[in-house]
PADOTI-16448 format. One record per residue: x, y, z of N, C-alpha, C, O in turn. Coordinates in steps of 0.1 Angstrom, whole numbers, plus 5000, padded with zeros to 4 digits. Layout:
N
XYZXYZXYZXYZ...
END
This chain:
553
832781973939832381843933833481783925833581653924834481853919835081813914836581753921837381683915836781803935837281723947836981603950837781513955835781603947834781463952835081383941835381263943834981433930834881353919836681263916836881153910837681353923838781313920839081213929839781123925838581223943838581143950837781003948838180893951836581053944836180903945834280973936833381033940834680883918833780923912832480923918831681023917832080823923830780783926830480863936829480913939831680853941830780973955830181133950829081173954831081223940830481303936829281263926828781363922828681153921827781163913826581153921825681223919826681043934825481103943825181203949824081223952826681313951825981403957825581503948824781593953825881513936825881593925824281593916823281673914824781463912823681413907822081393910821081433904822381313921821681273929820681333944819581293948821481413947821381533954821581463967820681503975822281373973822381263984823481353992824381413986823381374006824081404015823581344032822381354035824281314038824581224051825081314061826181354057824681384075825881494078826181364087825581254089827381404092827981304102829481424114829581544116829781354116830681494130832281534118833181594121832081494110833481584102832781634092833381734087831781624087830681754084830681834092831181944090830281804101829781934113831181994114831182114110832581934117833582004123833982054114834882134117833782054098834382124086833582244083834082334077831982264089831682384089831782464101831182574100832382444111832782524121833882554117833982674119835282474110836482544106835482664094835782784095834982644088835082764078833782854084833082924076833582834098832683004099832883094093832083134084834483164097834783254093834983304082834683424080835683214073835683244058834783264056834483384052833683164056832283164048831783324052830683354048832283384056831583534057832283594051833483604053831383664039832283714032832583884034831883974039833883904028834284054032834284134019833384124010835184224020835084334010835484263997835884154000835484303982835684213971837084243962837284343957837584173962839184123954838784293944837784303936839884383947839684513936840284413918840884303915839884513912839584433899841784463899842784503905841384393887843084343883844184513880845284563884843284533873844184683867844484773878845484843879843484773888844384853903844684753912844584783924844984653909845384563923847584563925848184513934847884633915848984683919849284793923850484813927847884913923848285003929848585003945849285073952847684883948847484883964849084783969849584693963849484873983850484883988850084773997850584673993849384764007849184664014848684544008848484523996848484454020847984334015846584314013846184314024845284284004843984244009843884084006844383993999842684094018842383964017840283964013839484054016840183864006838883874005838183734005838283673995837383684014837083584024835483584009834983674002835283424010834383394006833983453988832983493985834783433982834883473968834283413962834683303962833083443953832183353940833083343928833583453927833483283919833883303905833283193898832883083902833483263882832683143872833583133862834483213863833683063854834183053840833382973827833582853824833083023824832282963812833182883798832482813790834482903796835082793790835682713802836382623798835782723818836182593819834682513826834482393829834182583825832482493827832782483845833282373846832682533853832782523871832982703876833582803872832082663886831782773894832782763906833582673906832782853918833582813933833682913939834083013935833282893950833682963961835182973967835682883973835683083966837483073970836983113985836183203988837683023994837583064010838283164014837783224023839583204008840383334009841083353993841683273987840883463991841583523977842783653987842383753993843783603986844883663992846083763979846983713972845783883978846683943969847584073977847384163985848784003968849884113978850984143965851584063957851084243966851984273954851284223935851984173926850184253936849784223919849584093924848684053917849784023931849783853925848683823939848583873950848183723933846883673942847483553943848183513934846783473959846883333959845483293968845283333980844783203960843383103965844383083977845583113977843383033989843382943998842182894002841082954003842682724006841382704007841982654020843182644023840582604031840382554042840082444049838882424054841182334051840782194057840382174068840382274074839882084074839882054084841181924084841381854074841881924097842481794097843981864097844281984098844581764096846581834099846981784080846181754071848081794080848881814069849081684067849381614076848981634053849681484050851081484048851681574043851481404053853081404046853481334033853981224032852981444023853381354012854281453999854381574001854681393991855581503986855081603979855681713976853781573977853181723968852381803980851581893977852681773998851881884004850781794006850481734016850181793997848581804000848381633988849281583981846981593990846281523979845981543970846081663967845481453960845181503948844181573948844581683946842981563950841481603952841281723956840381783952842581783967842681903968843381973963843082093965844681943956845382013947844582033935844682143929843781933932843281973919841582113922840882153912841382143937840282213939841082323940840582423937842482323944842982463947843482533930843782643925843382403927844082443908843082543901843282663898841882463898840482473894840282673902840282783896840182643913840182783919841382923912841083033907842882863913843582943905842982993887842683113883842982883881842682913870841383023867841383103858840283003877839383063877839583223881838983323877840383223886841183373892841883413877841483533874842483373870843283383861842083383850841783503847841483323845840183383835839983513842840283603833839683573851839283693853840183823856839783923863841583803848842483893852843683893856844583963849843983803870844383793876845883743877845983643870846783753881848183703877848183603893847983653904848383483891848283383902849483323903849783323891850583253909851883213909851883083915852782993913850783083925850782943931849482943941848783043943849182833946848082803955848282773969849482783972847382743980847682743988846782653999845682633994846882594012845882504012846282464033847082374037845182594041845582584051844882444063843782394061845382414069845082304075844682314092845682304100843682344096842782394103843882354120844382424128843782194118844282134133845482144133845982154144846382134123847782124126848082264125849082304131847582344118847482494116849082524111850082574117848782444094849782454087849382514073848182504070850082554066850082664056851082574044852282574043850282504036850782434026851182514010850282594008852082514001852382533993851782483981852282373976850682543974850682393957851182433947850782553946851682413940852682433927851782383917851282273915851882523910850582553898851082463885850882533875851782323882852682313869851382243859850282193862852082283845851282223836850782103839849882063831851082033846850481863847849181893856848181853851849081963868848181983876847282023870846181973872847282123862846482183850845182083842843982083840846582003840845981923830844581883835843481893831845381793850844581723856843181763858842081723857843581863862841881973867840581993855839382013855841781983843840482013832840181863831838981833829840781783832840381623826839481573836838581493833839581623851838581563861836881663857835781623858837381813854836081863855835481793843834381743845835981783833835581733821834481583821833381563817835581503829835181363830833381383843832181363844833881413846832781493860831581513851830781423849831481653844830581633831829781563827828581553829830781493817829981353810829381273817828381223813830181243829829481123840828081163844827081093846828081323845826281323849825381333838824281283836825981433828825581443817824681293807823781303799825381153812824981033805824380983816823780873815824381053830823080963837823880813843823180733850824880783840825580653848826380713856827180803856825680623867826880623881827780533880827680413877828880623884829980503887830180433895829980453907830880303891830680173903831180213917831280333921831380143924831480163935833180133943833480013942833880183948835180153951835580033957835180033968836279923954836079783960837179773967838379763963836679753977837679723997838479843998839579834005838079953994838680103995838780114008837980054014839980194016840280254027839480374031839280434042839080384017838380524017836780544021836080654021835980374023834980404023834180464036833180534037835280374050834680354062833980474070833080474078834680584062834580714073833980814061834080934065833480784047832880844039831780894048831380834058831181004042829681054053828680964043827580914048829080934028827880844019827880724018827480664008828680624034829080494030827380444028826980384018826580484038825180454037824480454027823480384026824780534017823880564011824680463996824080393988825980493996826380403983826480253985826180153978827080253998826780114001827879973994827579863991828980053992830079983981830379853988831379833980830379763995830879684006829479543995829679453987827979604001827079523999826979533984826679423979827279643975827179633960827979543955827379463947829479523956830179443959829679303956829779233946829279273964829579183973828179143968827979023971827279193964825379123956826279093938825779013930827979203934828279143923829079043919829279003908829578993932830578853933831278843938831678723942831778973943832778953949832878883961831878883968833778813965834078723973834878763990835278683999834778913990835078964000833979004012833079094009834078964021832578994032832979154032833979214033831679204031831579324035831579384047830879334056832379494050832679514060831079564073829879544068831079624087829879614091830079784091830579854101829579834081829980014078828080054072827780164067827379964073826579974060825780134066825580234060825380114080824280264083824880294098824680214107825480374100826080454113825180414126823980374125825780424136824580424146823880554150824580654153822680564151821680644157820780664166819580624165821280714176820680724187819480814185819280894195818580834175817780944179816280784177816280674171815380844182814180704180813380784180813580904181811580704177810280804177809980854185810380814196809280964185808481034198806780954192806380964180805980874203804980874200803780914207803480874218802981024199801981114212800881014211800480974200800180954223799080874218797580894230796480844230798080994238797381034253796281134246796681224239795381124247794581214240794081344243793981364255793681464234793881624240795381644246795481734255797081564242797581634242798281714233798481664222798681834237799681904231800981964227801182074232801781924220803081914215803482044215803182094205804182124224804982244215806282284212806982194218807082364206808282364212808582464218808182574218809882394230810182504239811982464235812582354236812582594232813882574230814482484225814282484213815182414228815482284218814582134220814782014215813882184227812782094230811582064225811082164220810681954224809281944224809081904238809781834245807681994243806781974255806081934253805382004246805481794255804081764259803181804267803881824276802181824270801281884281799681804280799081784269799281784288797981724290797581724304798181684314796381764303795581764314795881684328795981554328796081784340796481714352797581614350797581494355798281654345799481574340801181594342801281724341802081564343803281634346803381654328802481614320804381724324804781804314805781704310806581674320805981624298807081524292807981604284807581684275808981574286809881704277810781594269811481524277810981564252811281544248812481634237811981714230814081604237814981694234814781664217814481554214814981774206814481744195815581664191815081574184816681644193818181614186817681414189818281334182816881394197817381274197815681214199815181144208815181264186813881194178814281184168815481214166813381114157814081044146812581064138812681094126811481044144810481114139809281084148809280994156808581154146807281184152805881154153805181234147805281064161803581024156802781034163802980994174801581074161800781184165799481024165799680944157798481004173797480884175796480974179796781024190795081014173793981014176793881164173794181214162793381264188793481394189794381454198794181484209795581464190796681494191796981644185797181654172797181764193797481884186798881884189799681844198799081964175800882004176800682154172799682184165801682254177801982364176802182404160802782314154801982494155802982554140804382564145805282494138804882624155806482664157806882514155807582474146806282404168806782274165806782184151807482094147805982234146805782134133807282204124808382144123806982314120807882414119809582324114810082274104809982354130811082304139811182164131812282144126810282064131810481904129811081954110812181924107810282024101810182014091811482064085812182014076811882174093813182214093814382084091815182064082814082024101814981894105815081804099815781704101814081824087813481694080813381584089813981494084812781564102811981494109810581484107809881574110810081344098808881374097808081314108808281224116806981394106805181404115804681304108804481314096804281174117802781074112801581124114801781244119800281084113798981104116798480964115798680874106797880954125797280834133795880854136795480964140795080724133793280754139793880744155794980724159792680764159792880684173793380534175793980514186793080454167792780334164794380284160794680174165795180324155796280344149796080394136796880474133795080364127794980394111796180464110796580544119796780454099797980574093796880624082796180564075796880754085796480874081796980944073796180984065798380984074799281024064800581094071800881094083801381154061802781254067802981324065802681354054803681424071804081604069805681584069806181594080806681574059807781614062808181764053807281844050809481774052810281884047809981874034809081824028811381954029811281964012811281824006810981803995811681734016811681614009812881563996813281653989813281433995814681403989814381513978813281563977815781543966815781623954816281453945816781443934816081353953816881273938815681223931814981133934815681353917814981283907814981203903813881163901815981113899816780993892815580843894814880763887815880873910814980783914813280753910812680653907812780853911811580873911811280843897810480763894812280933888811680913873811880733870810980693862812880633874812780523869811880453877811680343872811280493889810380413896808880443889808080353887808680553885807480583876807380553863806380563856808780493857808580493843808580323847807680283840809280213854809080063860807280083862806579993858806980163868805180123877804680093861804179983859804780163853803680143840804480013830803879973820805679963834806279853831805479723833805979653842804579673829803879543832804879443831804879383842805679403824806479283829807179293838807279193845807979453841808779473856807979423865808279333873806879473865805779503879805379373880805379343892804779253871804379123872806179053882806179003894807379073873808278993878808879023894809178943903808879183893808979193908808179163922808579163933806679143918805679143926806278953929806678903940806278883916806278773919807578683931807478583939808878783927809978743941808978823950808378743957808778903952808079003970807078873973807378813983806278843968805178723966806078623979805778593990807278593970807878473975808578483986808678393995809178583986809978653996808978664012809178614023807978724008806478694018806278554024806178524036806178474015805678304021806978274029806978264042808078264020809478204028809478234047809578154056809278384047809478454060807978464072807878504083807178384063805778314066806178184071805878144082806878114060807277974065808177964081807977874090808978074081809778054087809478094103810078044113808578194103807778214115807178134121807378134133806378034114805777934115806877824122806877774133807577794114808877734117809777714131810377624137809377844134810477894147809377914157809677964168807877874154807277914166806177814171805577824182805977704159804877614161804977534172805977484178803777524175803577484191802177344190801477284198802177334178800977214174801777084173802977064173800676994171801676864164802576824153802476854141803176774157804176774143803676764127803976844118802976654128801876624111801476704105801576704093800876814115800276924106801177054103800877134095802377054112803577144107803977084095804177154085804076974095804776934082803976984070804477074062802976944069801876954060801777114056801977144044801577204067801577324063802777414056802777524049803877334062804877404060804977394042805277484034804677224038804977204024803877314018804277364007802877334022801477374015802077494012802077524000802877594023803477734019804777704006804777763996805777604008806577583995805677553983805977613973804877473983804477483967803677623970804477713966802777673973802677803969803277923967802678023963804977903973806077993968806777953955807678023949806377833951806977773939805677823929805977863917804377823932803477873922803178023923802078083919804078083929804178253931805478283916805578383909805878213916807178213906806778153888807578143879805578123890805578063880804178163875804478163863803278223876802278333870802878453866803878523870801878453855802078553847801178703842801078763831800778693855799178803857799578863875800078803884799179003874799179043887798078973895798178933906796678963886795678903894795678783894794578743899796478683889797178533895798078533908798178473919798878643902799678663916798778723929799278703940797478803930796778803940796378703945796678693957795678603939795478483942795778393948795178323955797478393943798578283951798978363962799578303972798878513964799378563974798478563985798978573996797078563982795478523990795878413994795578414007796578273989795778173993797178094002797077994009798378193998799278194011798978244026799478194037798078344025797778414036797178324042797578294053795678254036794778184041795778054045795177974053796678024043797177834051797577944060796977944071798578074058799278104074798378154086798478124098797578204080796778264091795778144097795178174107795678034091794977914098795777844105795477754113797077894103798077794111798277894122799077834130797878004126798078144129798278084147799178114155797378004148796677954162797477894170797477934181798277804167798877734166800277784175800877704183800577944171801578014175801778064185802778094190800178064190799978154200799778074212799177964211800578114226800578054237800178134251800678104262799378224250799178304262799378234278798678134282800278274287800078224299799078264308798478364308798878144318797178154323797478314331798478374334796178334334795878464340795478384352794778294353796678484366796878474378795378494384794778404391794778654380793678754384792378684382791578674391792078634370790478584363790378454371791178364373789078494374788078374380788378274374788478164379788678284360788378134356790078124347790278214339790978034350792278034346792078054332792578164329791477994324791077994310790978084303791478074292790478214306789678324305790678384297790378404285792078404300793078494297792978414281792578464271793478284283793778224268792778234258792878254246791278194269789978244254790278374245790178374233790678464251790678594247791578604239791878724237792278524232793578504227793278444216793978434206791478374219791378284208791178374192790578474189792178284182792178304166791578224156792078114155790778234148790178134138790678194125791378124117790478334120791078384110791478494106790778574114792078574099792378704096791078814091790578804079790678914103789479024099789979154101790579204111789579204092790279364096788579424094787479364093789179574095787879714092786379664097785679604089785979674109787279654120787379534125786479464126788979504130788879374134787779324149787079384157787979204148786579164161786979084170786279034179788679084168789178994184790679074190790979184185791179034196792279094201793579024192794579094194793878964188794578924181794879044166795879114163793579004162793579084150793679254151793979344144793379234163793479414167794979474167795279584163796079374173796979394174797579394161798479464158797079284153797879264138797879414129798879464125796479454127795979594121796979654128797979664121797079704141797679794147799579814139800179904134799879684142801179674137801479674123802579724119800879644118800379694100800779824096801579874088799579864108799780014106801280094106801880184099801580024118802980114124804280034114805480064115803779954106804679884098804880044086805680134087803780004077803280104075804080234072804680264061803980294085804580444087805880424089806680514088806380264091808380334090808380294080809380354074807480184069808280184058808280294048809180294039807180394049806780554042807880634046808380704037808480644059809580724060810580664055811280744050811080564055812280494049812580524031813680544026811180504026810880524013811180674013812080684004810980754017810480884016812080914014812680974004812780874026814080954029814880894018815580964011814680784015815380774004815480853989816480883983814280873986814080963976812980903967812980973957812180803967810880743962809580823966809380913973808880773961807280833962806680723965806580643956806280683979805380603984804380563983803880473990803680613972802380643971802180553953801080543947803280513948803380493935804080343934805280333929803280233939804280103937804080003924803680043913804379873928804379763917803179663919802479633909802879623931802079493932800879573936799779543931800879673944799779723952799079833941799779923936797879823938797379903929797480033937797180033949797880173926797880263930796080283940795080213939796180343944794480413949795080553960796080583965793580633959793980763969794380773981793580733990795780833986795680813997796680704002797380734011796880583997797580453999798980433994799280433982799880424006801480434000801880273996802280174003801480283981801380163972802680053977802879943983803480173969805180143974805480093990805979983993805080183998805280144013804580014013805179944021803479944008802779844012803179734002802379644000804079733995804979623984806079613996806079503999806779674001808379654000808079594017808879504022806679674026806479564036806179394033806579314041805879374028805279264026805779124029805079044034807379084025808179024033808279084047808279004056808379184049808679234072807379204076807279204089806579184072804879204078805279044092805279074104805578914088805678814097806978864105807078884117807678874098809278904107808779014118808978984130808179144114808179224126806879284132806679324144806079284119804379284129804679164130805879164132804179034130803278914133804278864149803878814159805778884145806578814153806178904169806178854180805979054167805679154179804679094179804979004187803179064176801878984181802378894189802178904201802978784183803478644190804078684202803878604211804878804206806078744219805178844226805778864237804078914225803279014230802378924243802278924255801678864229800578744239801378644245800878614256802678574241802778434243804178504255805178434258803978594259805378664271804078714284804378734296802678734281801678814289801778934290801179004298802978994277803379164283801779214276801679334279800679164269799279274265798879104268799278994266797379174278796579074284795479084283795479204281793779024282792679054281792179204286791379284281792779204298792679324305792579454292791679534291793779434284794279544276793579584269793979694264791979504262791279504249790179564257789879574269789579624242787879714245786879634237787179634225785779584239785279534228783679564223782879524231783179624215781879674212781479634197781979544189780879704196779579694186780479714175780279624166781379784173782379804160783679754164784779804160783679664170784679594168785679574185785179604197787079534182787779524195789179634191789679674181789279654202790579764201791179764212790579734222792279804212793479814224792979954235792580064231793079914246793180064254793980104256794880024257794380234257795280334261796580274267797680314266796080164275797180154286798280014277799379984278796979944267797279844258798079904246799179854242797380004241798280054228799780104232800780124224799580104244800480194252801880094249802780104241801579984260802279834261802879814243803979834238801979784237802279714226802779824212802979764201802979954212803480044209804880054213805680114206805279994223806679974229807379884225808479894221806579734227807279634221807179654204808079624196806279684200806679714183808479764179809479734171807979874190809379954183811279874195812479874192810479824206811479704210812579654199813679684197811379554192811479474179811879544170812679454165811979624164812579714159814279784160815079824151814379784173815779794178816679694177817879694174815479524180816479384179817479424167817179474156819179384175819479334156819579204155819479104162819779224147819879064131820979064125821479174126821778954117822378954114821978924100821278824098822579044088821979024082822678874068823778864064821478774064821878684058822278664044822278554039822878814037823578774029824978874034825878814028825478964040826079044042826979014056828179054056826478964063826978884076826978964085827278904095826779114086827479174100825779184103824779174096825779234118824879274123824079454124824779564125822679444123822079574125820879554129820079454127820779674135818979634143818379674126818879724116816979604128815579604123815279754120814779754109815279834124815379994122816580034111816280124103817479994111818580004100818279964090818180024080817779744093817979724082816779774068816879784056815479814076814379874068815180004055814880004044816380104061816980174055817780124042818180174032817980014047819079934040818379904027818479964016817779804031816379784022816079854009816179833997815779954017815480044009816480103998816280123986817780144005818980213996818880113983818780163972819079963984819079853977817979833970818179753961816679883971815679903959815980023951815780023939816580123958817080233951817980183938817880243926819080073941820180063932819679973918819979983907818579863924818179813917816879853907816379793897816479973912816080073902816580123891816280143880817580133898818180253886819280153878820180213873819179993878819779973869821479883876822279813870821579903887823079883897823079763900824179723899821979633904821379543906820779463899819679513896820979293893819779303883818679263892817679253884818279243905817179193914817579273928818779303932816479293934816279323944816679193955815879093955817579193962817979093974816879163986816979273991815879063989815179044001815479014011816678984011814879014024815779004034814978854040813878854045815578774038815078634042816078514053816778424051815478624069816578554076816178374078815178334074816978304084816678134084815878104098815577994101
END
């Protein structure tokens, strides 16, 4: 940590602090160089016979402590030959060419390491610091200044977590691109929400190729086979999904999964949804789940905040209409008069979302936003005629919208809207989750049992952008058709072959990217929900004075 810290404060405070880590492929390749160290061998004989011994020992994987210099460590090799010991530690990467050998960050981890040998005995003369790919054997020279350095970083290290501030963020650093925590610190966009005048670079979330597994066929069974999940269902071929390249998992109706498999996901911290048949979100099964307290305690100590919770509901409020307007905007298919009309009707009621001073005023103005969009709802929708039906019309009746009904909905429209709700829903709970929030504990959405308060606030601007906009290009493209709906006594619902279709395009839409409109570079809709989120994180804890919405034009 104290490598981290010399290198770049903030980064050790998230990982420290925070408990924040990212693996990425020079993670991975830095614990394949130290397999072997990391196994530890026989133990460094104590100091008073370490001159008896004639040969050399080496002792792989060494613990030490010191209690006046306050730091623990692992020495990757403790090398003593002749009375005198020398730390080495283990890079990955070739040798710098610089005049001290090595960097600071690691001179000062190999110092830190000596001194700790030397509290316990030991006569140390210098350090050492091997370099995995160029498979070079560096020299560090133990002088009083290096010394210094080591106590003033662990020191400073200390206090910084000790007082609970993180430090800012590195501004147009070299160093941030290929950080494993550019994601998670995000120094480019912090930047750059504080003035700075430099575009941030397009570094914000790595690409990932891993996406959902969604089980929705019913009676089947999930298990794992080797590095795999098997599907299996009746008279069915066997779907083999590789675990490395899911991202998480959702389960729709009666859906069994194995223990080994659940297991396996939990391990991975891949989490498990639970789905009605219907879509309902049901709930989630992940791992140990984030350790950053930080978070959690200022989001719980903000929920009982009444003026936080009034002011932030009231931008989400507005943030909601704007991206309402703008759907509307980009899709209206009516006469002009009444777009105009509607569109103004949504600005003053984003202008009277900003001005109340009650959550249940702000329900109100947020009720009676919904009610102009969803009347304008109709308007959007353009189904093409159906080739198959007797009567050309028939496809578009089915299409017909008068207003927003849920539990349960009673047309196909609305069936599709719930549905996408739902699955809104479950990425915005994992996004929350991974970050390190409790979803279940928001600002605008009254807590109740069961209900990811949080997940259903921070949707609330995406709800038009990526459910409503997946409704629109669903019906008005013919990819879900009358054909696709069931309709009875409790209501209308998608079939199998419908949830099927529109389960796809949800997460389609999801992949689209966007460019995002304060930041400029592009990322799919699946990122930017992460992003999102990291950025309520910062503006939690104080990094931000407002949460920036995502309000594309």
């Amino acid at each position: 940590m104290v490598n981290e810290f010399v290198y770049c404060p903030r980064l050790a405070y998230l990982m420290w602090s925070q408990a924040e880590w990212v693996e990425t492929g020079d993670t991975v390749d830095g614990r394949r160089i130290h397999t072997r160290v990391d196994k530890a061998s026989k133990p460094l004989p104590e100091p008073e016979t370490l001159e008896e011994e004639h040969s050399k020992v080496i002792s792989r994987s060494l613990t030490l402590s010191s209690d006046s210099l306050g730091v623990i460590a692992k020495i990757d090799i403790a090398e003593a030959e002749n009375g005198v010991v020398t730390p080495i530690d283990y890079k990955r990467g070739k040798r710098p060419h610089v005049a001290q050998g090595a960097y600071d960050p690691e001179r000062v981890q190999v110092c830190l390491q000596a001194m700790l040998l030397e509290e316990h005995g030991y006569q140390v003369d210098e350090g050492a610091i091997w370099f995995a790919e160029s498979r070079e054997r560096v020299r560090i020279t133990l002088d009083d200044e290096l010394r210094d350095v080591a106590k003033n970083a662990a020191n400073r290290l200390r206090l910084s977590v000790s007082y609970a501030r993180i430090p800012p963020p590195l501004r147009d650093s070299p160093k941030c691109p290929r950080c494993a925590l550019v994601s998670v610190c995000l120094p480019d966009e912090m930047n750059s929400l504080a003035g700075s005048n430099l575009a941030p670079r397009p570094i914000a979330v790595a690409q990932d190729e891993a996406l959902p597994l969604v089980v929705q066929s019913q009676k089947a069974y999930v298990k794992k086979k080797g590095g795999t999940l098997q599907i299996t269902e009746d008279d069915k071929d066997d779907t083999i999904a590789r675990i490395n390249n899911i991202s998480d998992v959702a389960l729709f109706g009666n859906v069994s999964i194995s223990t080994p498999a659940l297991t396996c996901l939990l391990e991975r911290e891949i989490p498990v949804t639970f789905h009605s048949h219907g879509g309902w979100f049901r709930g989630i099964a992940h791992g140990l789940g984030h350790r950053n307290v930080e978070i959690r305690t200022e989001q719980y100590r903000l929920s009982f905040d009444k003026h936080f919770c009034v002011q932030f509901s009231r931008n989400l409020v507005a943030a909601k209409i704007l991206n309402q307007r703008t759907i509307l905007r980009r899709n209206w298919r009516g006469d002009k008069d009444s777009r105009k009309a509607i569109l103004n009707s949504l600005s003053s009621n984003r202008k009277l979302a900003g001005r109340v001073q009650s959550s249940d005023e702000l329900l109100g103005v947020e009720g009676a936003g919904a009610a102009i969009y969803f009347r304008a709802f109709a308007d959007l929708l353009a189904p093409p005629k159906s080739k198959n039906a007797a009567n050309a019309s028939d496809g578009i009746d089915a299409f017909q919208f008068d207003a927003r009904n849920r539990r349960p909905p009673k047309d196909p429209v609305n069936a599709m809207l719930s549905l996408a709700y739902a699955m809104l829903t479950r990425h915005m709970t994992i996004a929350l989750s991974s970050v390190g929030f409790d979803p279940y504990r928001g600002f605008f959405h009254a807590p109740r049992y069961g209900r990811p308060a949080l997940a259903l606030d921070i949707m609330e601007p995406f709800r038009p952008i990526i459910a409503d906009s997946t409704v629109l290009s669903v019906v008005n493209t013919g990819e879900v058709s009358a054909d696709d709906f069931v309709t009875g006594t409790t209501g209308t619902a998608l079939t199998s072959a419908g949830r099927k279709k529109f389960v796809g395009a949800f997460e389609r839409r999801l992949t689209q990217e966007t460019t995002h409109p304060i930041f400029g570079y592009r990322l799919s809709m699946r990122r930017l929900i992460l992003v999102q989120a990291r950025l309520l994180s910062r503006h939690l804890l104080g990094e931000l004075p407002t949460y920036p919405h995502y309000l594309p034009r």
